[in-house]
C-alpha positions in Angstrom: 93.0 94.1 112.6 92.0 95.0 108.9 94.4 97.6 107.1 94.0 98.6 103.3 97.8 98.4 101.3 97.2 99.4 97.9 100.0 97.0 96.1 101.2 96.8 92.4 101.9 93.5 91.5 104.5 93.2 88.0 103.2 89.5 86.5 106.4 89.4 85.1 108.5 89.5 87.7 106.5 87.4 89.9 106.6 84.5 87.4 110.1 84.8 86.9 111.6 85.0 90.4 108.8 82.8 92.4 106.9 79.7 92.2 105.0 80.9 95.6 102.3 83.8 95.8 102.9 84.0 99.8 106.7 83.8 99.6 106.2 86.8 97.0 103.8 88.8 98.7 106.7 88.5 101.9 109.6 89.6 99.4 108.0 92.5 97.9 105.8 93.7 100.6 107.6 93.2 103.7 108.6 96.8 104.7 105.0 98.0 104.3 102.9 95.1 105.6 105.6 95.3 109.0 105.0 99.4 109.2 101.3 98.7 109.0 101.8 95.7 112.1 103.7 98.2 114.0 101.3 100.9 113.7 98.5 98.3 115.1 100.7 97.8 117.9 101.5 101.2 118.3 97.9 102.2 118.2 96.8 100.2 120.9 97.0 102.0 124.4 97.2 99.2 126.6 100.6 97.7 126.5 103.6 98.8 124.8 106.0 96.7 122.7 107.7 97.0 119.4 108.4 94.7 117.0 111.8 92.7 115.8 110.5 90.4 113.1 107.2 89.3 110.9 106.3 86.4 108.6 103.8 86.2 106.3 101.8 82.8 107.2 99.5 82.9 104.3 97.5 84.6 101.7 93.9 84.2 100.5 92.6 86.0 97.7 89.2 87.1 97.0 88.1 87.6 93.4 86.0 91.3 93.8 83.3 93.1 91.1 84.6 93.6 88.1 88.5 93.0 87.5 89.2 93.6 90.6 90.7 91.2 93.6 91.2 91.0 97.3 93.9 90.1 99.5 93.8 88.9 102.9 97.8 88.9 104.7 98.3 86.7 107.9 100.9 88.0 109.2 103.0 86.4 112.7 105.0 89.2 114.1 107.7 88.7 117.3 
């Protein structure tokens, strides 16, 4: 599944309150990137199940054209 988040990422904060990109990506993002697994789920027609609980298993970041980067979010959802 690919979805597109468009997220704003304060430097400041991040340096302050985490030593781990992942672990902040999970804190700050967790509400959307688990609507955005449910609505997978929900989209697919051929079983039915909601969700309880997602972690974020890792992050890999893609530098893009010009200033501009990419994140890829492996998410585990139960």
């Amino acid at each position: 599944m690919e979805k597109t988040l468009k997220i704003d990422i304060n430097k400041k904060k991040f340096i302050k309150k985490t030593q781990s990109f992942t672990k902040y990506i999970s804190q700050q993002f967790y509400n959307e990137l688990f609507k955005a697994s449910q609505d997978d789920v929900d989209s697919r027609k051929d079983f039915e199940r909601t969700l309880y609980d997602m972690e974020v298993k890792s992050v890999r970041i893609n530098e893009e054209v010009g200033m501009s980067i990419c994140f890829d979010i492996i998410v585990e959802a139960t």
